[in-house]
Structures are given as C-alpha cells and as structure tokens.
C-alpha positions in Angstrom: 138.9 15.4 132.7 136.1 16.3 129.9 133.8 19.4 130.3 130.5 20.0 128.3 130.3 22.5 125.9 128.0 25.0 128.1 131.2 24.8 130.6 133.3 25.7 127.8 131.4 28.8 126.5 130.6 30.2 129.9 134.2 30.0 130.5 135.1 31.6 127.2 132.0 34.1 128.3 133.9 35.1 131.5 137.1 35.7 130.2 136.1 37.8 127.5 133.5 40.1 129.6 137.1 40.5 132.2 138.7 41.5 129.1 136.4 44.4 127.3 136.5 46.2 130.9 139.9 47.5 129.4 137.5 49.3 127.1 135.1 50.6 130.2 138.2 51.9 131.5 138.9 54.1 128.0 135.1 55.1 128.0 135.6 56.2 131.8 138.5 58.5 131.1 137.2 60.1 128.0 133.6 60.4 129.6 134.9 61.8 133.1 136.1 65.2 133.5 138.0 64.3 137.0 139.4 61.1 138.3 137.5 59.8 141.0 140.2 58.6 143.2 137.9 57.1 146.5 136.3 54.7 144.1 139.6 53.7 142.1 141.7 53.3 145.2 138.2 51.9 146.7 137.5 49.6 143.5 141.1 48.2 143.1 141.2 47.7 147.0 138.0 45.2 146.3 139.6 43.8 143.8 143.2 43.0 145.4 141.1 41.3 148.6 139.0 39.2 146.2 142.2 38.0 144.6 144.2 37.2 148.1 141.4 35.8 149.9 140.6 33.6 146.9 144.4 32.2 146.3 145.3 31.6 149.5 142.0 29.9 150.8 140.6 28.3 148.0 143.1 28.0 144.8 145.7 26.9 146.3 144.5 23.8 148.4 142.2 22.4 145.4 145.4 22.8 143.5 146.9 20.9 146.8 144.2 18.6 146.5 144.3 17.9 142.9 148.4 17.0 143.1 148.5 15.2 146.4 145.8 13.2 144.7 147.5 12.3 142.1 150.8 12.5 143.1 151.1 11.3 146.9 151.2 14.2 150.0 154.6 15.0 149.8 155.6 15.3 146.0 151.8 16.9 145.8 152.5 19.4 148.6 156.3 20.3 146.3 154.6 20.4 143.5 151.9 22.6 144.6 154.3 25.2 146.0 156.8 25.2 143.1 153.7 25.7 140.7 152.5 28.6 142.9 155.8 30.5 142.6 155.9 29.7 138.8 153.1 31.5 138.5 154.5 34.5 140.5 157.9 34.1 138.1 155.9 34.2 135.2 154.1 37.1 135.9 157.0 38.9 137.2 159.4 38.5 134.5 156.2 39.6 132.0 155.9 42.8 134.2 159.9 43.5 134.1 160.5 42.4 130.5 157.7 45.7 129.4 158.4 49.0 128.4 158.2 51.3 131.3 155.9 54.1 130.2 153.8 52.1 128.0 153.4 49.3 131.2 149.7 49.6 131.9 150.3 49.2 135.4 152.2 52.8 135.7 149.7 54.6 136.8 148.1 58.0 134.9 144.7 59.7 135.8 142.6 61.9 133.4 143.8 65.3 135.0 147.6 64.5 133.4 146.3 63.2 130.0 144.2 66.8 129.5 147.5 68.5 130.8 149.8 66.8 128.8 147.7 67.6 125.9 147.9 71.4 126.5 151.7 71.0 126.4 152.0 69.6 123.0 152.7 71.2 119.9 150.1 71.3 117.9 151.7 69.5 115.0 152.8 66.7 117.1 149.5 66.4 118.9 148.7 64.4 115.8 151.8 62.9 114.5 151.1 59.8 113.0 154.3 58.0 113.4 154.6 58.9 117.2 150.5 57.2 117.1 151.8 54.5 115.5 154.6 53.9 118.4 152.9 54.7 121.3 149.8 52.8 120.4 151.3 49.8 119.1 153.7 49.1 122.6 150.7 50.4 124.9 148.3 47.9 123.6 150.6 45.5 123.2 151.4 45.9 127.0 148.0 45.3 128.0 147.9 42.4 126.1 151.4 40.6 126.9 149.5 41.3 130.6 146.1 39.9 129.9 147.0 37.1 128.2 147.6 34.6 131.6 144.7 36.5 133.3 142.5 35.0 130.5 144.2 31.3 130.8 143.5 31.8 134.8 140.2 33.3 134.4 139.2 30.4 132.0 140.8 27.7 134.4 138.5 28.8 137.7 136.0 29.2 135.3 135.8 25.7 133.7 136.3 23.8 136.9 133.9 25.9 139.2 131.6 28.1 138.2 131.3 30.1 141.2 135.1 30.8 141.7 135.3 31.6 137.9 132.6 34.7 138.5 134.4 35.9 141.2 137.7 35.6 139.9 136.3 37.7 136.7 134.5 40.2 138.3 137.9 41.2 140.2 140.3 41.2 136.9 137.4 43.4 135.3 138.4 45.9 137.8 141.6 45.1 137.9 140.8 46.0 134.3 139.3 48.9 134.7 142.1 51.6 135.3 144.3 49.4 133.2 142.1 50.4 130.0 142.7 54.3 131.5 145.9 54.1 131.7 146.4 52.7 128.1 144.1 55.6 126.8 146.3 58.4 128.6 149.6 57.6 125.9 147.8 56.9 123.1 145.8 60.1 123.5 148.7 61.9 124.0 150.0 61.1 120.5 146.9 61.8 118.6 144.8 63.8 120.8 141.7 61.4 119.1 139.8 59.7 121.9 138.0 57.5 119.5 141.6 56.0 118.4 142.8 55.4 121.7 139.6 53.9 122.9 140.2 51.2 119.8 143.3 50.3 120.5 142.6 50.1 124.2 139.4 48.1 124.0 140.9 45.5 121.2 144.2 45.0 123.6 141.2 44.1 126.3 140.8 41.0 123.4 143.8 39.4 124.8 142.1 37.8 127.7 139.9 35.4 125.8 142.4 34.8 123.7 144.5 33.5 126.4 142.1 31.2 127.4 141.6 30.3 124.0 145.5 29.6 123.5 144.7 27.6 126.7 142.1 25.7 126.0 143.8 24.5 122.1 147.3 23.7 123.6 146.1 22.2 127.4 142.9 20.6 127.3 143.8 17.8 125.3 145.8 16.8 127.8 144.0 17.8 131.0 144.3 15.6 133.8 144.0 16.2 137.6 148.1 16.6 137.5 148.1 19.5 135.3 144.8 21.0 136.9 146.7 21.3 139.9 149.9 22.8 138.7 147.5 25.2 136.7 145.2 26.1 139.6 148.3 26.6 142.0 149.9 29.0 139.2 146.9 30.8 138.5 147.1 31.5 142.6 151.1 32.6 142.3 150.0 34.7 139.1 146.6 36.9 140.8 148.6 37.4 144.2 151.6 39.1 142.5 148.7 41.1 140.8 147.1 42.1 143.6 150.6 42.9 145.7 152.7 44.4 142.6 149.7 46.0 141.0 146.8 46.8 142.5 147.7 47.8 146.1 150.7 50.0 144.8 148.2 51.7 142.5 145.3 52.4 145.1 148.2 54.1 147.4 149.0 55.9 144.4 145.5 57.5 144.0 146.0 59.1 147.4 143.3 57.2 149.3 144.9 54.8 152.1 142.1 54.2 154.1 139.3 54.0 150.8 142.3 51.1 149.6 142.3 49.4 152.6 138.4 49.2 153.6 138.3 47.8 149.5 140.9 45.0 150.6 138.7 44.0 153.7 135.2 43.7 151.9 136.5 42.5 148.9 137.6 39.5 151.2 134.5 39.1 153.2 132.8 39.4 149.9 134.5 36.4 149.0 134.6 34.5 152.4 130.8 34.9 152.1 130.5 33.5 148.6 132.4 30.6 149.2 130.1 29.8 152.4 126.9 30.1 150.4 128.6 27.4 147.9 129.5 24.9 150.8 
C-alpha cells in the first residue's frame, strides 16, 4: 500500500495538532481560576462516545475486512480479535507500568494545585531538585501515554481522512485535562507556571512522534495484513482509553449526567459523520 505525500503530512498534521492540546490543557489551568467540571465531565464524555462508537462500528470491521481479505474469514476474524486485545494489553500494561502520582490520568483540578501550593514551604516551593523529579516522570508519563495515540491517530489518518479527523479531535480532548493534570505536579515543585506549561506542552510532542516512529519502522512494509492488525489494535488501544480513562475521570469531576449526555452525542456525532461519508 503507497500513500502520497499530502496523505502523509495531513496525517503527521493530525497527530501533532491531538498532541499540543496537552499544552491547551496547561494554558487552561494557569488561565482559569476554577475548574469547570460540567464541561470536563461534559468534554471527556464526548470524547469517550467518539472513541466507542468509532472502534466498535467502524475500526474494527475495516480491520476485519482488511485480514479476512488477505487472510481467509476464519484466520481473518482470529486475527482481527487477537490484534484488538493486543491493543488493549498494550495499553494496559503502559498504564500499570507508570508511576502513580505522576500518571496523567490521576485526576487533579486547579482548586488542589493553588491549595497545595499554600501548604508548601516556601523554600521548597522552588526546590530545584524536587522540579527536576517531578517534572521529568510527569512529562515522561504523558509521553510513554501519547506515544501509541500518535501511531493510532496517524493510522486512521493515512488510510481515511475522515476517521483520522474524528479520531484527533477526540484524543485532543482526551488531551485536554491530561495537559492539566501534568501542570498540577510540576507546579507544585516550582510554583512557575511558565515551567510547567514547557514541560507539559513538549510531553504533548510525543504524539507525532509516535506516528513518526510508525511511519520509519512500519510503512516500509505496509500491506493490507499489517493494516488490519494495526487498525484492530488501534480499536483495542482507544476503547481501554475511553473505559479506563476517560469515563472514570468524568465521574470523578462530580458530573454523572453532564458525563453521560457527552458519551451519547459524542456517538451520534460520530454515527452522523460516518453517514455523510457513505
């Protein structure tokens, strides 16, 4: 399979706009006085519908499509499901394997990182070496996290346009509080926003390198047989996101019902863009 290098860019384009919303999430949290929990629980609702609706009705039977293809219906169908639950494996054991209070995905709002910052000392407030660890594993969370998103992003990207938009918009939320909650430790170390909104928005970098890793190591070699076992991972890898990740996190924020409405439009969002691509 050979794409044109317009294909390649806008891919390269999507992946890297998903990735700087890290840094919209920093800008949000040293901005806002308050978090705004209806549209977070609201936002990453949207966000965790686009992602289901789009794995289970569309990712997963083109990766289905692709293997049976090449592969004959039953091996295809195996294949297609083992690949899915790869992805979910992989994602999973990257989500155990990080440090739990610098895991982006533990959830802190603005109101604790201006409290926490009233209990510190004020000669640790600004203690370099306790920058220099907390800033360090919090961006390198983010990044270890982002780095398949990109190589999924990419993927839907390159092979169809449409899905590739959608699939980017909803990791840039997904995004979003991730870049907040990787502000909140590093400010608490340094108490300088403008340092913790580096480090958060350069960790957001990670994404395009991931398709970029992707696109050196796979593409030389990309048939309809690895499309498929790609496309069904990438499916395995955004449904543990939106069930580990961003559900858990819109409960968290206190609003079930703002969560749950998200979920639902996010998917009709997504039902209807698929119709209008028929």
């Amino acid at each position: 399979m050979e794409f044109g290098t317009e294909a390649i860019l806008f891919a390269f384009g999507l992946t890297l706009f998903a990735g700087l919303a890290t840094g919209v999430g920093s800008a949000i949290a040293f901005l806002a006085r308050t978090t705004n929990t209806r549209f977070l629980s609201f936002a990453l609702g949207f966000s965790a519908g686009v992602m289901l609706y789009v794995s289970f009705v569309e990712i997963f039977f083109k990766a289905k499509e692709s293997l049976t293809g090449a592969m004959g219906e039953a091996a295809g169908t195996w294949a297609t499901v083992g690949a899915f639950f790869g992805g979910v494996a992989l994602i999973a054991l990257i989500d155990r394997f990080v440090p739990g209070y610098e895991n982006p995905h533990e959830l802190h709002s603005i109101e604790e990182m201006d409290q926490q910052l009233e209990t510190l000392p004020k000669n640790e407030s600004h203690d370099f070496r306790k920058l220099h660890r907390t800033g360090v594993f919090a961006a390198l969370a983010i990044a270890i996290h982002n780095f398949p998103e990109g190589l999924a992003t990419f993927t839907a990207a390159l092979t169809d346009p449409a899905l590739g938009i959608a699939i980017a918009v909803a990791i840039a939320i997904h995004n979003i509080p991730e870049g907040i909650a990787v502000s909140v430790p590093i400010y608490f170390a340094t108490g300088s926003r403008k340092k913790a909104f580096t480090l958060s928005f350069l960790s957001g970098l990670s994404e395009p390198l991931g398709a970029l890793v992707g696109y050196l190591l796979l593409m030389p070699f990309f048939t309809p047989t690895l499309f498929g076992v790609l496309f069904a991972g990438v499916a395995g890898i955004m449904v543990f996101i939106s069930l580990d990740e961003l559900l858990p996190a819109a409960e968290e924020y206190g609003e079930h019902h703002w969560s749950i409405w998200g979920v639902v439009l996010g998917m009709a969002v997504m039902a209807l863009s698929l119709l209008l691509f028929i």
